[in-house]
Backbone as a printed PyTorch tensor [residue, N CA C, xyz], in Angstrom:
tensor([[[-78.9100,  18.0440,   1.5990],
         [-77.7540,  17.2310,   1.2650],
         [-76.9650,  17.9260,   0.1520]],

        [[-75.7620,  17.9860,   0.6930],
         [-74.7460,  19.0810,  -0.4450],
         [-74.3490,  17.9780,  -1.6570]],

        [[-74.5520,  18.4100,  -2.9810],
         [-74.0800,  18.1620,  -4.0210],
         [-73.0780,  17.5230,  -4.4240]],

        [[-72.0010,  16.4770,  -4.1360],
         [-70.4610,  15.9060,  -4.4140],
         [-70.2270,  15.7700,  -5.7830]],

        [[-69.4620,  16.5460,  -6.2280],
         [-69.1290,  16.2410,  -7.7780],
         [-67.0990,  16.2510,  -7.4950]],

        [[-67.2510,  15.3910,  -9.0600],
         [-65.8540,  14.6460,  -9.3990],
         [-65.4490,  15.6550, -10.6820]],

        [[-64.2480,  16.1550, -10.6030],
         [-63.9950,  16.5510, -11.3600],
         [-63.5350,  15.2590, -12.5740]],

        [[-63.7450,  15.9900, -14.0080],
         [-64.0620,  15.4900, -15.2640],
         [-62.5210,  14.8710, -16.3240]],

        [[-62.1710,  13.6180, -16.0020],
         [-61.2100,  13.1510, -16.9930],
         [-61.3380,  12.3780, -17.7400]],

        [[-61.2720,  13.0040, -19.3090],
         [-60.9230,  12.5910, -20.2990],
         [-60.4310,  10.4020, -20.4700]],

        [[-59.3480,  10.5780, -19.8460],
         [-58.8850,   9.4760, -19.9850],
         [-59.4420,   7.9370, -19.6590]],

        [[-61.0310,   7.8560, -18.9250],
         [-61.0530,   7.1090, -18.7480],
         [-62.5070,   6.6340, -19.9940]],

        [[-62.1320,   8.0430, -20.5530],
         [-63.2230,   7.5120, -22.2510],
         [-62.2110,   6.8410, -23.2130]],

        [[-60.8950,   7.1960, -23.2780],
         [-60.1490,   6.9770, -23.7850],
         [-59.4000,   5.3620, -23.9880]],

        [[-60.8700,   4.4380, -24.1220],
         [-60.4260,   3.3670, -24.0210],
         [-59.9850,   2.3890, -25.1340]],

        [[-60.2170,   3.1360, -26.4740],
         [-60.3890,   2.0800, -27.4770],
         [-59.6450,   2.8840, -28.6330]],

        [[-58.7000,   2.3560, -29.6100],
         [-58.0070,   3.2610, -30.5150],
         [-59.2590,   4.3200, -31.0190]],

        [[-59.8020,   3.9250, -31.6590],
         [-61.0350,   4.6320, -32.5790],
         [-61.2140,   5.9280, -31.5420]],

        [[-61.6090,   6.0320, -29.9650],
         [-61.7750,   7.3910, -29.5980],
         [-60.4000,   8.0320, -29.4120]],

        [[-59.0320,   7.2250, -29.3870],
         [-58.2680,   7.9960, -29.2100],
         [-57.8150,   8.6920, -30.5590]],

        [[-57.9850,   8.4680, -31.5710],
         [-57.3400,   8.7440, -32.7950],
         [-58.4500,  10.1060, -32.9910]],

        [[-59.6170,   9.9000, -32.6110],
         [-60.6730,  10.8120, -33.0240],
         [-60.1530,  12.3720, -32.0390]],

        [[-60.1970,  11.5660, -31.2770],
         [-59.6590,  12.4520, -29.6750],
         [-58.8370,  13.7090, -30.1380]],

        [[-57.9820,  13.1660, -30.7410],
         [-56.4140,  13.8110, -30.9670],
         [-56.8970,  14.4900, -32.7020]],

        [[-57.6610,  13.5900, -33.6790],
         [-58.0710,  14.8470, -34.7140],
         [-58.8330,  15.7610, -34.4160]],

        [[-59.4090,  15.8140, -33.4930],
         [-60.4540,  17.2240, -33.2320],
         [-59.4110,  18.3010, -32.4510]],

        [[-58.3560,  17.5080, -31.4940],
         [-57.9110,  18.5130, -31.1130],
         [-56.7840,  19.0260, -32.3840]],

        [[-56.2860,  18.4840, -32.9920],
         [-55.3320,  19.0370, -33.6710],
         [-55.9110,  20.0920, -35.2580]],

        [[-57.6080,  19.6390, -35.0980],
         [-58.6130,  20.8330, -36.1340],
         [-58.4090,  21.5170, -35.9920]],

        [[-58.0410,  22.1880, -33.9580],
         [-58.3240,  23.1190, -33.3660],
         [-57.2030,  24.3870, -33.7100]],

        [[-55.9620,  23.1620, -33.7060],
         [-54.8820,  24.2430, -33.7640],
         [-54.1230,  24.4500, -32.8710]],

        [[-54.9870,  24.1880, -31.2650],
         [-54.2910,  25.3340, -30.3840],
         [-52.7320,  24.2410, -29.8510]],

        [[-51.4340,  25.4380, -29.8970],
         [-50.2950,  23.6970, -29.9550],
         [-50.3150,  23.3060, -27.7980]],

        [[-51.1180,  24.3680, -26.9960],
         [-51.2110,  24.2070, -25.8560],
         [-52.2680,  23.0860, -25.6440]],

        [[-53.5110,  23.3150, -26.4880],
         [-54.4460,  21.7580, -26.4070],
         [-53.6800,  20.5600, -27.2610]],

        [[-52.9070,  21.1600, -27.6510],
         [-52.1480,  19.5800, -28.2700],
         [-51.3230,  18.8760, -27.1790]],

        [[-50.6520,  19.7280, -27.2910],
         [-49.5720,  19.0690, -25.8220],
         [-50.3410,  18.2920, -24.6310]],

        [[-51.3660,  18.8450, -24.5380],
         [-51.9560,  18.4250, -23.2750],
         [-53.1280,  17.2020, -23.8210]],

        [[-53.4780,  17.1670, -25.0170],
         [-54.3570,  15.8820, -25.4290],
         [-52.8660,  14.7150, -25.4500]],

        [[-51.8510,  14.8550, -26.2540],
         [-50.8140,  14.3170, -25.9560],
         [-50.4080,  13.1950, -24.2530]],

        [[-50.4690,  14.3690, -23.3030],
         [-50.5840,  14.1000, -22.1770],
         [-51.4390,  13.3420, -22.1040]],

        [[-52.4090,  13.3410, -21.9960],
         [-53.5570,  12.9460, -21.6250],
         [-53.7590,  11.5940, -22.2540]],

        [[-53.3640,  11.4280, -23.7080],
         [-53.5700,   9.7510, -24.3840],
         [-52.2850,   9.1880, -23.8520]],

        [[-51.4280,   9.6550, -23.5590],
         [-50.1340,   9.3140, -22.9010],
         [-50.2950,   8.4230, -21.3690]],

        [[-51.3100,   9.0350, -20.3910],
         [-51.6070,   8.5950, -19.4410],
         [-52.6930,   7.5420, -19.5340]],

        [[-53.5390,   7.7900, -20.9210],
         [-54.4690,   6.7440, -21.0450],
         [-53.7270,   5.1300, -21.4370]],

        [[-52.5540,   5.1780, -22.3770],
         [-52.2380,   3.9420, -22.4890],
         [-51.0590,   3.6920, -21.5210]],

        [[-50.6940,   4.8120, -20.7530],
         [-49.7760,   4.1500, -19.8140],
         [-48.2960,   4.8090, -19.4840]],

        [[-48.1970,   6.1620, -18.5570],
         [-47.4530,   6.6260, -18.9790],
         [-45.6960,   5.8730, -18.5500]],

        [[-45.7220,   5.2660, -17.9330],
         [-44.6730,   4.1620, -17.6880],
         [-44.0990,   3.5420, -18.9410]],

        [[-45.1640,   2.8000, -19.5500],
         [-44.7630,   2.3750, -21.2740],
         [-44.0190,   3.2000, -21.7900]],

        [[-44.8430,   4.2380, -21.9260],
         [-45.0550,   5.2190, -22.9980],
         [-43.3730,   5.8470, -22.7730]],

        [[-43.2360,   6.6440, -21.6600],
         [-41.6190,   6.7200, -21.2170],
         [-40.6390,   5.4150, -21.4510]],

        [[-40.6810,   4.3140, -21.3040],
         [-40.0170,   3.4460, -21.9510],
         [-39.6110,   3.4190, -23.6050]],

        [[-40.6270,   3.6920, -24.2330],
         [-40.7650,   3.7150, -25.6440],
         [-39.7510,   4.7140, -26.1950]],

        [[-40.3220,   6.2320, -25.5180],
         [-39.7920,   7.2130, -25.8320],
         [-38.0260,   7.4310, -25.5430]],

        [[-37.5150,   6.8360, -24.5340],
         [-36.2730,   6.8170, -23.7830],
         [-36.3330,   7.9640, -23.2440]],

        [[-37.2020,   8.4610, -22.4950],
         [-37.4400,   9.6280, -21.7790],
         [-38.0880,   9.3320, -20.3890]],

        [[-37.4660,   9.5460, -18.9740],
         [-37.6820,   9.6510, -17.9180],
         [-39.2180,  10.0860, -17.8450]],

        [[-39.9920,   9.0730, -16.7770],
         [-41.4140,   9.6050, -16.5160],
         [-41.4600,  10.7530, -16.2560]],

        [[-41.0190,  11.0560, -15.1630],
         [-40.8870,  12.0750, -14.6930],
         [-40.8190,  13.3690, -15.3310]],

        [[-40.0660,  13.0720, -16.2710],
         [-39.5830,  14.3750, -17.6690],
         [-40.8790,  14.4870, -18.3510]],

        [[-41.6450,  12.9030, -18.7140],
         [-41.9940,  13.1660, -19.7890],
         [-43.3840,  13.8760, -19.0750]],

        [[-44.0300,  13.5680, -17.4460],
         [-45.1270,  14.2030, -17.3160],
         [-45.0290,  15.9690, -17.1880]],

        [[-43.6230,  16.0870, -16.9590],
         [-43.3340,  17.6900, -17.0540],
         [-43.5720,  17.9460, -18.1470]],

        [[-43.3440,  17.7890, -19.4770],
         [-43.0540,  17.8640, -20.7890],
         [-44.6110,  17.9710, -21.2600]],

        [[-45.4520,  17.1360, -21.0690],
         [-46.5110,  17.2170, -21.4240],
         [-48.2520,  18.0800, -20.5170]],

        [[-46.9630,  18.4690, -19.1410],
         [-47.9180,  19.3660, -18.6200],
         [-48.4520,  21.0280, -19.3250]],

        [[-49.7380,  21.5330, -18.4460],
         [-50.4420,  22.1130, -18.6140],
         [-49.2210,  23.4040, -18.8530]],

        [[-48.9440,  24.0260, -19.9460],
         [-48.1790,  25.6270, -20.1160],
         [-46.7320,  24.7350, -20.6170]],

        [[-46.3250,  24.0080, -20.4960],
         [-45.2480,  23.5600, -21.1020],
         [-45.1350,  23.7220, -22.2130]],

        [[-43.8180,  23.7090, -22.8360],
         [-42.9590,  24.1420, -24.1700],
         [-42.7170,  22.8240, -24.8390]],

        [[-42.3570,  21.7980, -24.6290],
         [-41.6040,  20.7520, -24.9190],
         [-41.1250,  21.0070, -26.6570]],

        [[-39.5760,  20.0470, -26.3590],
         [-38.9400,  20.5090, -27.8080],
         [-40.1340,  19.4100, -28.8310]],

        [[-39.9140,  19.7520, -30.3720],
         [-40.1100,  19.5300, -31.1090],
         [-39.8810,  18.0160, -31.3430]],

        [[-38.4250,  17.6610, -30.8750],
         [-38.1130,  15.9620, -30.7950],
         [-39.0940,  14.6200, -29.6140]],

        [[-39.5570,  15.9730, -28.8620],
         [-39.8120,  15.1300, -27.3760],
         [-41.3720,  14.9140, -28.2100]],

        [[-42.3110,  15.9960, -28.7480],
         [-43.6050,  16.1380, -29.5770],
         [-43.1440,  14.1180, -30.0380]],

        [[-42.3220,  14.3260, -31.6800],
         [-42.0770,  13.1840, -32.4710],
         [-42.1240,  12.0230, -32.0070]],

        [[-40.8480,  11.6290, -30.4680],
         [-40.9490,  10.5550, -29.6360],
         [-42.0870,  10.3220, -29.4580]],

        [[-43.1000,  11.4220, -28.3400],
         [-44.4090,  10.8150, -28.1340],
         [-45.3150,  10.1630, -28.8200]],

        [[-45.6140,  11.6170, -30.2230],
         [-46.5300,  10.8850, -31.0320],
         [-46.0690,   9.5120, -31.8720]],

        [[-44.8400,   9.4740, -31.6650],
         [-44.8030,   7.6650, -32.2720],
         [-44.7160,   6.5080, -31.7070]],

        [[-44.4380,   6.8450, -30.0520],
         [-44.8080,   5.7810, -28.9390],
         [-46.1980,   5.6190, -28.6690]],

        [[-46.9530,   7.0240, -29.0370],
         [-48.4880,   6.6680, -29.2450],
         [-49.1080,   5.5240, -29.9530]],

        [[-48.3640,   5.3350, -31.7510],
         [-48.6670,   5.0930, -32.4380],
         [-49.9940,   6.2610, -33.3280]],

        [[-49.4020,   7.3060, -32.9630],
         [-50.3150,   8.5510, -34.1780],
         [-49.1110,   9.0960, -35.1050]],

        [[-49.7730,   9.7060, -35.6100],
         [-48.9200,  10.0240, -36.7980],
         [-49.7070,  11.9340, -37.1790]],

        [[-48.3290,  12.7100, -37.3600],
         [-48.3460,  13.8850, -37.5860],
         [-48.2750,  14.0010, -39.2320]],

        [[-49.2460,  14.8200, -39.4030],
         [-49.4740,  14.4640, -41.5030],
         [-49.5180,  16.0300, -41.7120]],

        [[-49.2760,  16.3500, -42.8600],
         [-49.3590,  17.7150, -43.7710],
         [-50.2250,  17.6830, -44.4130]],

        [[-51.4700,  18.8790, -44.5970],
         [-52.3080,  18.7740, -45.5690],
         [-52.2890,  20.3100, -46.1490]],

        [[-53.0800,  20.7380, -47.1040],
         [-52.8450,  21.8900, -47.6300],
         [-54.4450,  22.3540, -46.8730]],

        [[-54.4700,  23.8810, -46.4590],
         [-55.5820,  24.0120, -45.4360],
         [-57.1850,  24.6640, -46.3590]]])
């Protein structure tokens, strides 16, 4: 009997503020701004990306381009998200 495996998403751990906030500080320890964008994505789809484009005044459609895998997205589209998230981008000295 052959083996069936599911590939592995994130989002459906992503149920409770506490792992999402944690979620998003480990990735942003990391640095990398390509795992950011895409943890972005990813808590984006966890609370809803329909909302979440409402919030932002940004087309779904845009915003799942925007937050896909190799994407650039501007600097403003980053701000919208993370504050329709409800996270917050902070400065610390390293």
């Amino acid at each position: 009997m052959a083996l069936k495996t599911v590939p592995f998403d994130i989002v459906a751990e992503l149920d409770n503020e506490e792992d999402i906030q944690e979620y998003f500080r480990q990735v942003m320890a990391d640095g990398d701004a390509d795992e950011i964008v895409d943890a972005l994505g990813v808590i984006a789809r966890a609370r809803g990306m329909t909302r979440i484009a409402e919030e932002t005044g940004l087309g779904r459609e845009s915003l799942y381009k925007a937050l896909s895998p190799g994407a650039l997205p501007r600097f403003d589209t980053i701000l919208k998200v993370t504050r329709a998230l409800g996270l917050k981008l902070t400065v610390a000295s390293a």
